[in-house]
BALUMTOR-331222 format. One record per residue (C-alpha): residue in three letters; chain; residue number from 1; x, y, z. Coordinates in steps of 0.001 Angstrom, whole numbers. Layout:
// residues N
[r ALA A NUM [X Y Z]]
...
//
This chain:
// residues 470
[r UNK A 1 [64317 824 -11293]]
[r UNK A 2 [61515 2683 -9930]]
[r UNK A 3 [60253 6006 -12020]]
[r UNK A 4 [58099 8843 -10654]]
[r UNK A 5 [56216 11051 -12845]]
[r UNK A 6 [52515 12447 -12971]]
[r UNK A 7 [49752 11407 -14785]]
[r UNK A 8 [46650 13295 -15698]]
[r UNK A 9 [43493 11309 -15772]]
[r UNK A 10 [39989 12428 -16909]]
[r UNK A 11 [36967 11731 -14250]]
[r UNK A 12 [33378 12103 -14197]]
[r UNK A 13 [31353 12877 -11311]]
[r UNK A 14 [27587 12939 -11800]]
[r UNK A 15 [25820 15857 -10682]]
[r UNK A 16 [23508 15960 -7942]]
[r UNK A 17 [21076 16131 -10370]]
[r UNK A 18 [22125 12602 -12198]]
[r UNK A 19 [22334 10954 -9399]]
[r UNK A 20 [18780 11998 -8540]]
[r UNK A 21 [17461 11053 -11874]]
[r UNK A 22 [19311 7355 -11935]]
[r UNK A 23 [17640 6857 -8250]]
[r UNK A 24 [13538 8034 -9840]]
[r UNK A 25 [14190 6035 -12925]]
[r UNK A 26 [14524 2907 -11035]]
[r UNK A 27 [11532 3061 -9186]]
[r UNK A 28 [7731 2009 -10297]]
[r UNK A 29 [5233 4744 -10267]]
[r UNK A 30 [4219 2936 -6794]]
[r UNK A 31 [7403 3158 -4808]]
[r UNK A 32 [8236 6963 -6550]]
[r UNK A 33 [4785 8190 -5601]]
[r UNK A 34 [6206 7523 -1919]]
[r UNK A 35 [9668 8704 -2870]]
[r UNK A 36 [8402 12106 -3848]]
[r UNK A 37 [5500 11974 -366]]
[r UNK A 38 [9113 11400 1692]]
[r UNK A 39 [10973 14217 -158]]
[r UNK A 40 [7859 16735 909]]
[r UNK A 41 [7923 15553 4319]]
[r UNK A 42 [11610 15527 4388]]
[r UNK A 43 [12193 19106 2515]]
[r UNK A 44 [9744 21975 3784]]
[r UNK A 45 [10910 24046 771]]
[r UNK A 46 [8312 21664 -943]]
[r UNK A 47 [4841 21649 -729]]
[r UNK A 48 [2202 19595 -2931]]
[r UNK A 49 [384 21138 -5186]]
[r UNK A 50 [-3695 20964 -4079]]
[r UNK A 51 [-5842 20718 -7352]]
[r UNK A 52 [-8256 23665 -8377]]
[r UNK A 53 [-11761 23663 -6632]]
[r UNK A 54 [-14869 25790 -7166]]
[r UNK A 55 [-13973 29597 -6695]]
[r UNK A 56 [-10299 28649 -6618]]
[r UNK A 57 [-7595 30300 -9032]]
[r UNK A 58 [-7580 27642 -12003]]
[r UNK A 59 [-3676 28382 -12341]]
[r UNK A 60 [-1388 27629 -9462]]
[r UNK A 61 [517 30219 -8274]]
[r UNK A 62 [4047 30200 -9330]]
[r UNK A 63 [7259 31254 -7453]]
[r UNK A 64 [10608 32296 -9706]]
[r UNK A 65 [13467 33174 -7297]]
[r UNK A 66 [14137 35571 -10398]]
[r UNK A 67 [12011 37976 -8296]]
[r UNK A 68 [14360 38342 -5775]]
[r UNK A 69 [17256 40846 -5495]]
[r UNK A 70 [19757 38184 -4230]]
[r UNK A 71 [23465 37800 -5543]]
[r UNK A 72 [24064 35684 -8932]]
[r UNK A 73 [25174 32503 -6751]]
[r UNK A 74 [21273 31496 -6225]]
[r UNK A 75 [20171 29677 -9752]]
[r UNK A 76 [16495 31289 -11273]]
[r UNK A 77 [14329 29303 -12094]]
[r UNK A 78 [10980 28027 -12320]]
[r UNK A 79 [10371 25878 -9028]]
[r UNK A 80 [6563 24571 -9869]]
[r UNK A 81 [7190 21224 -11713]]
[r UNK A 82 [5387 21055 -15067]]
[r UNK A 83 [5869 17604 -15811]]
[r UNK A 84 [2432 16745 -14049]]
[r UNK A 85 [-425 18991 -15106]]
[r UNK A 86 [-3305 16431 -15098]]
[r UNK A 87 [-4209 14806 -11482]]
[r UNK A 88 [-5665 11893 -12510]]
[r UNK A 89 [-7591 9677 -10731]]
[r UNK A 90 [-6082 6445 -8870]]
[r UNK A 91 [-7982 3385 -10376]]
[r UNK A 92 [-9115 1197 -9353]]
[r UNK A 93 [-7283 -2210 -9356]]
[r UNK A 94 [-8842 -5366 -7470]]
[r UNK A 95 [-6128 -7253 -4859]]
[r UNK A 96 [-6264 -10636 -3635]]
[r UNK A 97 [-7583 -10881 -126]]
[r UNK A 98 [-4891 -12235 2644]]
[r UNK A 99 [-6488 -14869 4116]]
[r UNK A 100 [-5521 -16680 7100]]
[r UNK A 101 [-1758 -17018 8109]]
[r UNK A 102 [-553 -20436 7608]]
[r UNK A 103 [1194 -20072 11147]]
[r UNK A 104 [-1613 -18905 12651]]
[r UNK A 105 [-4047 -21901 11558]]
[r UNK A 106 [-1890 -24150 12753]]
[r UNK A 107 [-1144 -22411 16282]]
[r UNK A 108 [-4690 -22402 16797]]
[r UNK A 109 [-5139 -26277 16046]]
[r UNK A 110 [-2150 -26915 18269]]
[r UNK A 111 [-4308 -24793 21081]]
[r UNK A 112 [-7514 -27102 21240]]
[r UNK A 113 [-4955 -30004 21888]]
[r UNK A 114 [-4496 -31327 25621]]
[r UNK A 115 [-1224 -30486 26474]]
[r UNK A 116 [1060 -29664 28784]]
[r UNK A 117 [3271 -26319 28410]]
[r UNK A 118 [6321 -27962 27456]]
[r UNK A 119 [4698 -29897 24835]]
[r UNK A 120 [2620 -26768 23255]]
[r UNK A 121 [6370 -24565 23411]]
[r UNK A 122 [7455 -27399 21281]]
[r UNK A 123 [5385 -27410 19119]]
[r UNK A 124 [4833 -24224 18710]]
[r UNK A 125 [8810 -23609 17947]]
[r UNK A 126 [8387 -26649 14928]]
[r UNK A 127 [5595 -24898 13526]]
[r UNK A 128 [7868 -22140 13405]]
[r UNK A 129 [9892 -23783 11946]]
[r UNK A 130 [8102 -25122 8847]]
[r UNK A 131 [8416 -23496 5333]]
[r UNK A 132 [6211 -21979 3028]]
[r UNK A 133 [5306 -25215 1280]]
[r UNK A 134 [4388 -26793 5415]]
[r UNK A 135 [8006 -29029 5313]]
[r UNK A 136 [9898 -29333 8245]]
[r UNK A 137 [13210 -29620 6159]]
[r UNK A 138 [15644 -28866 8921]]
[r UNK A 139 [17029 -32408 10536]]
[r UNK A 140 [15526 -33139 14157]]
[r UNK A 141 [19027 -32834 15781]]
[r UNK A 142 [18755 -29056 14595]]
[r UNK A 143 [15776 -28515 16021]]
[r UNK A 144 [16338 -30127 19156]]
[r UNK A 145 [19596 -27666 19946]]
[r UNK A 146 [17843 -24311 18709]]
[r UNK A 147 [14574 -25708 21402]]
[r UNK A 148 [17358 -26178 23795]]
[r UNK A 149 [19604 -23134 23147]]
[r UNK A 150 [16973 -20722 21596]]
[r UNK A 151 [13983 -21060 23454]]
[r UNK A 152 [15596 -22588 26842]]
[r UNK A 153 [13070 -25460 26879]]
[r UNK A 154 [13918 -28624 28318]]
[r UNK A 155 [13571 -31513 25403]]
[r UNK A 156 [15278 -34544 23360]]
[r UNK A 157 [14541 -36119 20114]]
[r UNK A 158 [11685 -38053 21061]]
[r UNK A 159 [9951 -35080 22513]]
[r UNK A 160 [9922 -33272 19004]]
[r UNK A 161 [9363 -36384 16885]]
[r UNK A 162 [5818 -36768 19282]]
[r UNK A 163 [4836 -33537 18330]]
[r UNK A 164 [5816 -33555 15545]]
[r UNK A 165 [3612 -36264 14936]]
[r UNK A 166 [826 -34582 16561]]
[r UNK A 167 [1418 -31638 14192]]
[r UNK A 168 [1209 -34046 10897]]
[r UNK A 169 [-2432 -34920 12397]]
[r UNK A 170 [-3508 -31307 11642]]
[r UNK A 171 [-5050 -29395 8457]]
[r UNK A 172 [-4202 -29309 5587]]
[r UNK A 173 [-3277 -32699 5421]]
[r UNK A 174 [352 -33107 4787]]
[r UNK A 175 [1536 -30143 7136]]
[r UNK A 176 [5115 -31043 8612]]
[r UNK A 177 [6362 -33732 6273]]
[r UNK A 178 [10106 -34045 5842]]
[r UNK A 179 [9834 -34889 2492]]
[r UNK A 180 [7508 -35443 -294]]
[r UNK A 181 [7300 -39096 126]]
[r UNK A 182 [6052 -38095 4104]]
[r UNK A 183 [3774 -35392 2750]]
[r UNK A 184 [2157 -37537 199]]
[r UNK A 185 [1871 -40815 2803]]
[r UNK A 186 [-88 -38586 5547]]
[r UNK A 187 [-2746 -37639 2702]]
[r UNK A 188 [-2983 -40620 1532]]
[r UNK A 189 [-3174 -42226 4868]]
[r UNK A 190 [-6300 -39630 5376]]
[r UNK A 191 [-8361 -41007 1979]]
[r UNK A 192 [-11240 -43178 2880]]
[r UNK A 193 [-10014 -46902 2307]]
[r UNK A 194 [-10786 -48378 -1042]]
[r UNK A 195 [-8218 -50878 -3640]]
[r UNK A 196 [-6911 -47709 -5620]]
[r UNK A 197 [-5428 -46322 -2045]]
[r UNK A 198 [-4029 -48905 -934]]
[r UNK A 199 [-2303 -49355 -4341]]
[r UNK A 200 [-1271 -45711 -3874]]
[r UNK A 201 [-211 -45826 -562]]
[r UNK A 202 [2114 -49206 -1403]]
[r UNK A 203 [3595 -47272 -4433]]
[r UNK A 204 [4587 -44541 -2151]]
[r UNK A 205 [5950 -46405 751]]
[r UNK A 206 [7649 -49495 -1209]]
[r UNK A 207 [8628 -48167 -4687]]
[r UNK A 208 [8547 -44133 -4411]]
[r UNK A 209 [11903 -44292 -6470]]
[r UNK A 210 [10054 -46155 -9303]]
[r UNK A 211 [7462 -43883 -9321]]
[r UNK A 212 [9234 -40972 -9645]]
[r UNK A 213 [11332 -42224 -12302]]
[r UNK A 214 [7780 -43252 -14428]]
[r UNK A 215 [9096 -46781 -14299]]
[r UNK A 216 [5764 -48340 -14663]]
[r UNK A 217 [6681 -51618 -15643]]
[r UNK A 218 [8888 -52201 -12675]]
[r UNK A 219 [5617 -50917 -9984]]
[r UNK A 220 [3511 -53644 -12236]]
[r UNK A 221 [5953 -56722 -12268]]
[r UNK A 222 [6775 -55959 -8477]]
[r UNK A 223 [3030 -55481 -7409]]
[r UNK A 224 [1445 -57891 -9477]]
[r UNK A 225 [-943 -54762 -11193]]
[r UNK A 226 [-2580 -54590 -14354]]
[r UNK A 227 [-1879 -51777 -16375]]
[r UNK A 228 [-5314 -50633 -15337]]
[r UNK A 229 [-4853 -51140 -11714]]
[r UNK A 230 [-1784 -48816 -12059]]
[r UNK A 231 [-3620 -46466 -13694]]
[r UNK A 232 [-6222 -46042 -11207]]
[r UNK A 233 [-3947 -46027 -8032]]
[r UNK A 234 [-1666 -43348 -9903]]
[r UNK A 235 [-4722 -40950 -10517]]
[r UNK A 236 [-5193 -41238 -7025]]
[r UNK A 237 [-1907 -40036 -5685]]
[r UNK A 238 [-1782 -37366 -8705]]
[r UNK A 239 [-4649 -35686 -6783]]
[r UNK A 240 [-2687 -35278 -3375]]
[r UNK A 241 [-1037 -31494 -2973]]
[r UNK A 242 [3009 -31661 -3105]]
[r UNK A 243 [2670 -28147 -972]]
[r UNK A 244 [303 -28268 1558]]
[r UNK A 245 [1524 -24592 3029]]
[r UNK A 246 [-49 -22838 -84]]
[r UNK A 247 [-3628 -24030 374]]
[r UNK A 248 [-3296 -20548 3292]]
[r UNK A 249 [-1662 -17084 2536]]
[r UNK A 250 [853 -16334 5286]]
[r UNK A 251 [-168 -13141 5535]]
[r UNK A 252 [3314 -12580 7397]]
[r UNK A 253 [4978 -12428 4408]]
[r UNK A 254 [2555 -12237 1235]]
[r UNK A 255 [531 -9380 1764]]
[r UNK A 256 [-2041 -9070 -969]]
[r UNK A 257 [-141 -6648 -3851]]
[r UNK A 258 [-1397 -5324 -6501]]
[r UNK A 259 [308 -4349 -10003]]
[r UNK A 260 [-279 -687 -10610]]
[r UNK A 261 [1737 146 -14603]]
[r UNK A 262 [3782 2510 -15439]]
[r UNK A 263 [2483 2918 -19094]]
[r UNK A 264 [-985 1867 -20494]]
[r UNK A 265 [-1236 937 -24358]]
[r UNK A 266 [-4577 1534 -25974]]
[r UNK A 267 [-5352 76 -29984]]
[r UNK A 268 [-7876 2433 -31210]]
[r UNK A 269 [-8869 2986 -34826]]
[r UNK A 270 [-5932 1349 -36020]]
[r UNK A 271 [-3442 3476 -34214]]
[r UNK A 272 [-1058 2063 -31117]]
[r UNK A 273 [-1478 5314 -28548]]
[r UNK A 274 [570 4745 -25311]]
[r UNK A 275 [-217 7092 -21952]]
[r UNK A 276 [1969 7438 -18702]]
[r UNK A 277 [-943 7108 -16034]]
[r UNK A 278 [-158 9840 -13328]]
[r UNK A 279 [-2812 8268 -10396]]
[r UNK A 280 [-1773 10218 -7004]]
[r UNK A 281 [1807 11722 -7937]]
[r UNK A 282 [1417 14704 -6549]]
[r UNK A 283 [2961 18362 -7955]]
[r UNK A 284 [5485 20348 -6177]]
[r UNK A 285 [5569 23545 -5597]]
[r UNK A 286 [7506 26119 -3376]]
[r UNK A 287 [6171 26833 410]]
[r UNK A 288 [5594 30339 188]]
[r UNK A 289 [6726 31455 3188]]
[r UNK A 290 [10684 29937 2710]]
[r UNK A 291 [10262 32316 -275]]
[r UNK A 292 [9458 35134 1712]]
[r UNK A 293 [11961 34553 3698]]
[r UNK A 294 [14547 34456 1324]]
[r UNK A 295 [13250 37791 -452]]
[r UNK A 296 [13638 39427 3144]]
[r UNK A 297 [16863 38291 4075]]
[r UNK A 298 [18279 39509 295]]
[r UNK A 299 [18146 42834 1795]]
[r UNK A 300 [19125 42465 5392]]
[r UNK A 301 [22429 42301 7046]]
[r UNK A 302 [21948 40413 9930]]
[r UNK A 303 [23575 37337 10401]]
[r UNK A 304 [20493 35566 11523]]
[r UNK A 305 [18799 36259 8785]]
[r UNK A 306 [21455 35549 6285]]
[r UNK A 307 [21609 32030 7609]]
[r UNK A 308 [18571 31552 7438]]
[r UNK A 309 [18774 32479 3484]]
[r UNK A 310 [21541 29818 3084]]
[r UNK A 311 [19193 27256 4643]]
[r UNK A 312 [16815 28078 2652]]
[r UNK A 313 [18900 28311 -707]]
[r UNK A 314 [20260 24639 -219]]
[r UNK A 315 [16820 23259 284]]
[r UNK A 316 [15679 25430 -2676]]
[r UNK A 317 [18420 23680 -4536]]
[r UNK A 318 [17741 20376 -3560]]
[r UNK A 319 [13898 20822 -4309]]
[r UNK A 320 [15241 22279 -7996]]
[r UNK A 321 [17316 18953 -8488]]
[r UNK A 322 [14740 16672 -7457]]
[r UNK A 323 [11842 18520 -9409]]
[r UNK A 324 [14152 18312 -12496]]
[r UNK A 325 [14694 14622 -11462]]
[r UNK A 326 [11243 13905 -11619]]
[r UNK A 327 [10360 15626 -14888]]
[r UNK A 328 [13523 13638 -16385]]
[r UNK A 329 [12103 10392 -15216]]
[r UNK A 330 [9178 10698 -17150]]
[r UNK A 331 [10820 11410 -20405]]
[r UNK A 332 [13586 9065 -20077]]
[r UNK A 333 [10565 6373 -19379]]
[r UNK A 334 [8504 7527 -22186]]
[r UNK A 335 [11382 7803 -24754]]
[r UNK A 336 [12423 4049 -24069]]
[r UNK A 337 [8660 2570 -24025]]
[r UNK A 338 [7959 4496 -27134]]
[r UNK A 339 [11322 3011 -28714]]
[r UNK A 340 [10460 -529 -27647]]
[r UNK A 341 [6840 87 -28851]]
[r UNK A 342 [8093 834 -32368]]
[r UNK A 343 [10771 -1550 -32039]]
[r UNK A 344 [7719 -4637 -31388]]
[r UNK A 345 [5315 -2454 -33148]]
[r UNK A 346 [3791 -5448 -35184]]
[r UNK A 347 [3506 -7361 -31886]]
[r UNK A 348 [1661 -4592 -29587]]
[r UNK A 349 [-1056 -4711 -32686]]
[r UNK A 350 [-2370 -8010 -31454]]
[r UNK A 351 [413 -9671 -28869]]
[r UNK A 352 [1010 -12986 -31288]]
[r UNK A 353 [4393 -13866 -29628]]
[r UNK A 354 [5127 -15072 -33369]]
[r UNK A 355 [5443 -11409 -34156]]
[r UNK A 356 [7770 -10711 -31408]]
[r UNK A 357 [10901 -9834 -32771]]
[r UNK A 358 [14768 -10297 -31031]]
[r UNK A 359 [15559 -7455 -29126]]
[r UNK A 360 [17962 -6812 -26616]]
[r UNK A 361 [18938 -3807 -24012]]
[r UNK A 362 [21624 -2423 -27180]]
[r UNK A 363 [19059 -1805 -29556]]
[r UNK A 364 [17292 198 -27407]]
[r UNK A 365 [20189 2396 -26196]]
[r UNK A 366 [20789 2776 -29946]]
[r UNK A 367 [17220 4021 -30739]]
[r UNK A 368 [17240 6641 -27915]]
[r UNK A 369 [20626 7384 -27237]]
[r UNK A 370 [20486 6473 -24088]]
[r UNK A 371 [23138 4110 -22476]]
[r UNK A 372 [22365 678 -21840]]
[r UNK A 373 [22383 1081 -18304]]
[r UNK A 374 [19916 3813 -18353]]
[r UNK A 375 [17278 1383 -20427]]
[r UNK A 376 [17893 -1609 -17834]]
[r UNK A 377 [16869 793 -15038]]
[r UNK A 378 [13933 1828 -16899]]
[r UNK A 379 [13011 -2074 -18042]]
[r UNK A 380 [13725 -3000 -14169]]
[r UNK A 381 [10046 -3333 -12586]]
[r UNK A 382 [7956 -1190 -14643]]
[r UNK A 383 [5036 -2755 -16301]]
[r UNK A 384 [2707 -1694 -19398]]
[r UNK A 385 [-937 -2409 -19362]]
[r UNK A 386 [-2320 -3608 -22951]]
[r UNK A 387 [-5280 -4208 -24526]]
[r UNK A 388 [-4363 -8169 -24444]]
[r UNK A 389 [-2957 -7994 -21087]]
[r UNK A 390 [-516 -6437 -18527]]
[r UNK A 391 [3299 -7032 -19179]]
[r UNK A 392 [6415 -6407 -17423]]
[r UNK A 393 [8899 -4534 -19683]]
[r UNK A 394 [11151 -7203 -19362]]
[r UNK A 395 [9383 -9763 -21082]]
[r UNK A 396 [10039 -7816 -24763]]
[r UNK A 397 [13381 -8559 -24543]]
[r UNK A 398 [15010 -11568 -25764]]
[r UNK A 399 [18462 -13081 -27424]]
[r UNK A 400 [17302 -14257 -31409]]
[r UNK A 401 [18327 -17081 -34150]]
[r UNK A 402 [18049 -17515 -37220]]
[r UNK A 403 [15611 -19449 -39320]]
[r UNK A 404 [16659 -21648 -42211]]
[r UNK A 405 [15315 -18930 -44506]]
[r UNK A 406 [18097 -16963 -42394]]
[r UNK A 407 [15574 -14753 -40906]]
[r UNK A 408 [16138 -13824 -37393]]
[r UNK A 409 [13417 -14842 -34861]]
[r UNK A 410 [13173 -14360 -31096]]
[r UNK A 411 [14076 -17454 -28428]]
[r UNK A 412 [10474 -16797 -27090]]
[r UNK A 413 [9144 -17930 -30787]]
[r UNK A 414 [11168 -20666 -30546]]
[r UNK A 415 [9939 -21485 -27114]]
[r UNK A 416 [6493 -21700 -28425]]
[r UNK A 417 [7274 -23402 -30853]]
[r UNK A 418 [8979 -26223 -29141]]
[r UNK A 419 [6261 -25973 -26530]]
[r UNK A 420 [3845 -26604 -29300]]
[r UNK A 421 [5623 -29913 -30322]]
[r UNK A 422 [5517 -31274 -26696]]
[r UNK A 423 [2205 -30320 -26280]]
[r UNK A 424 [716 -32310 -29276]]
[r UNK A 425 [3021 -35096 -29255]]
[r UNK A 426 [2223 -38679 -27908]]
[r UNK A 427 [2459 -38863 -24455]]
[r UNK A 428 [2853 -42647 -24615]]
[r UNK A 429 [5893 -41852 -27039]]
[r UNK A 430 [6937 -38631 -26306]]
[r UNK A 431 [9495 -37038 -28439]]
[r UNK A 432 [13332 -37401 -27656]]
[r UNK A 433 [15611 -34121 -28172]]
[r UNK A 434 [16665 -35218 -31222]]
[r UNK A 435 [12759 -35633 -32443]]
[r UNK A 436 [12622 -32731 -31059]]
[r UNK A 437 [15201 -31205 -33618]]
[r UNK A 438 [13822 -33037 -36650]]
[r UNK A 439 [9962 -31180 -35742]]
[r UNK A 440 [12046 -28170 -34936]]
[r UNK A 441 [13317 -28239 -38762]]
[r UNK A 442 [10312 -29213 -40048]]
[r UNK A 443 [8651 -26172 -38893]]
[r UNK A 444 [11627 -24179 -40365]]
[r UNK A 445 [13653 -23397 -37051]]
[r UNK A 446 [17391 -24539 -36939]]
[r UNK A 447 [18151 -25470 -33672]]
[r UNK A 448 [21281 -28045 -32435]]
[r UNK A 449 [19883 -30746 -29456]]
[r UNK A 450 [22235 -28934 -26911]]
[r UNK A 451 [19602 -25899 -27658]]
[r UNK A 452 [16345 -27884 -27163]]
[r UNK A 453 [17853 -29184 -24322]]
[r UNK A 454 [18572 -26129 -22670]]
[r UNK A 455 [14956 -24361 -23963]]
[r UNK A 456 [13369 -27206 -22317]]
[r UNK A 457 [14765 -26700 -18813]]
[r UNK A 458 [13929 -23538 -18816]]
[r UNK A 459 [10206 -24008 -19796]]
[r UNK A 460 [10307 -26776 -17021]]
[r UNK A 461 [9370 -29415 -19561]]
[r UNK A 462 [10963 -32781 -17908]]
[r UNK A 463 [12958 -35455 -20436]]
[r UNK A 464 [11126 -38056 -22770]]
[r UNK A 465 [11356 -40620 -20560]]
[r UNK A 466 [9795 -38500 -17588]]
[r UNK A 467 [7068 -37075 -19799]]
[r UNK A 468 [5407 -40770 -20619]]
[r UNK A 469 [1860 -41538 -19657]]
[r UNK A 470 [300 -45316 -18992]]
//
């Protein structure tokens, strides 16, 4: 039997204002120093503040729309934002130089070639084609329709596998491999001839496999090699470059960046003292002549005018909300660094990761009140610059366990501390996982193998077996 009936539910809609102040917390003091450049440009209610210069008032003049006779519906208040009264300085940070495009070095070898135009539009669509590391890892078929479809140029298989070719010929040596076996065979191929390389170059072609898998003693039966022969021809190919692409910025698609932070930590005298750096944010204030028009059109009945007056009213409310916005940003920002500095304050001392305690998004929320979701925003690519380096926020958070003393510590202590066994263990014995465990325990951390297991992927430390040196 169907029933009808009503049902009243509770919703909340943010406020123009909210929604303004989730979208600023997000953003790094790089991309909101452009968000509040577009939101002058965009709203001519706003102007920026220019700073105080010889023979110049020292206080900016402030607008209140309290000193207009208008009706109650327009909101007073202060428009001049005061949550920026310094205008510091930008500083200087130093930026890697782009150098050369990786596309472009490689266009320009394919240009001193003799060839015809067919056989430069071919090769110029593989190159192209290559990835960032300099593979070709799409199958020839592939590239044989999109020459065909894409770039309407006559061609077959063996048309791109000779250019191909021709392409493998050029710097840095290893450019257009298929694979890493390829890439490592055309440097190797390049290496002036001596025993070693030819060693190297049989391990590669014949028993890649082997080598991969560190089965030494297999290469050594197979080849007939002393331990010392192996040895030698395996330094060799260690020295080849698995990414021959990286040797040249593309500067397509890595312009040089630079890492401005959002909060700078100074340790002076003992004392922790954490600043917001303001570089070129500029102030707002309102464009005195939307005021004046407002202030004439309070006591004016034409309808021109009194359009105008709306106009200017919803772009006086939208500069009030965004101002607000703004000023909200930076306390919500400094509230939750301040909170995680106290939370790590033992850490931010001296940054010994040993001192870095669990903490996760919750206990933050918890210490400011804020919800969880407002303290990932705020975490989300902002960076703090301290005295023993420059962090992003995110790094400070991490999951914990608990010591056999039943003590909580942090998975990054951990981390170090299993990279420390690795690190100093034999590497012509290197410790299993469950060695790993037992030196675990012994230095008072109560981990099960499944953990080490999984803390080892993610530090990209490869099994025992792989992990063995001759």
């Amino acid at each position: 039997m169907l029933k009808q009936g009503l049902e009243l539910k509770q919703t909340q809609k943010l406020s123009p204002l909210q929604i303004q102040t989730i979208k600023l917390i997000e953003l790094p003091i790089q991309e909101l120093e452009q968000r509040i450049r577009k939101e002058i440009e965009e709203n001519p209610v706003l102007d920026e503040e220019q700073p105080a210069e010889t023979e110049v008032e020292e206080t900016p003049r402030e607008v209140s729309l309290s000193d207009y006779k208008e009706d109650d519906s327009i909101p007073a208040y202060r428009l001049r934002s005061d949550n920026y009264n310094i205008k510091d300085e930008r500083p200087q940070y130093s930026t890697f130089s782009v150098k050369e495009s990786f596309t472009q070095s490689l266009q320009e070898q394919l240009g001193y070639r003799n060839l015809s135009e067919s056989q430069y539009a071919i090769g110029s669509f593989i190159i192209g084609s290559l990835d960032d590391d300099g593979y070709l890892r799409r199958s020839i078929d592939s590239v044989v329709d999109d020459i065909v479809l894409r770039a309407n140029i006559d061609a077959d298989e063996e048309d791109v596998l000779q250019m191909l070719k021709v392409i493998q010929e050029f710097e840095p040596a290893g450019v257009g491999a298929r694979d890493l076996r390829e890439c490592l065979l055309l440097q190797i191929r390049n290496l002036h001839k001596s025993v070693e390389v030819e060693h190297a170059e049989k391990i590669l072609r014949d028993h890649f496999n082997e080598f991969t898998s560190k089965h030494y003693q297999k290469i050594m039966s197979r080849m007939g090699l002393s331990e010392t022969e192996l040895k030698a021809a395996i330094a060799k190919i260690l020295k080849l470059n698995p990414s021959p692409g990286g040797q040249i910025d593309d500067s397509y698609n890595d312009q040089a960046q630079q890492i401005v932070p959002d909060f700078v930590l100074e340790y002076k005298d003992g004392e922790l003292l954490l600043s917001m750096p303001r570089f070129s944010v500029p102030e707002l204030r309102v464009n005195r002549k939307y005021a004046d028009i407002l202030m004439e059109a309070a006591n004016s009945s034409e309808r021109g005018k009194k359009e105008a007056a709306a106009f200017v009213k919803k772009k006086l409310d939208s500069a009030k909300w965004f101002v607000e916005a703004v000023k909200q940003r930076h306390n919500t920002l400094s509230s939750t660094m301040q909170a995680i500095l106290d939370y790590q304050h033992d850490y931010f001392i001296d940054g010994d990761e040993t001192n870095l305690k669990p903490m996760v998004l919750k206990d933050i929320a918890e210490k400011t009140g804020f919800d969880i979701s407002t303290i990932s925003r705020v975490v989300n690519s902002k960076y703090i610059e301290t005295h023993f380096g420059i962090y992003s926020l995110k790094y400070f958070f991490s999951e914990g366990l608990e010591n056999q003393d039943g003590e909580e510590v942090s998975t990054r202590e951990l981390k170090k501390a299993l990279q420390d066994c690795v690190d100093n263990e034999n590497k012509h014995k290197p410790l299993t996982d469950d060695e790993l465990v037992e030196r675990m325990s012994e230095k008072g951390y109560k981990v099960a193998r499944r953990t080490i297991a999984k803390y080892r992927d993610q530090l990209g430390i490869p099994k025992a077996r792989l992990r063995k040196e001759l």
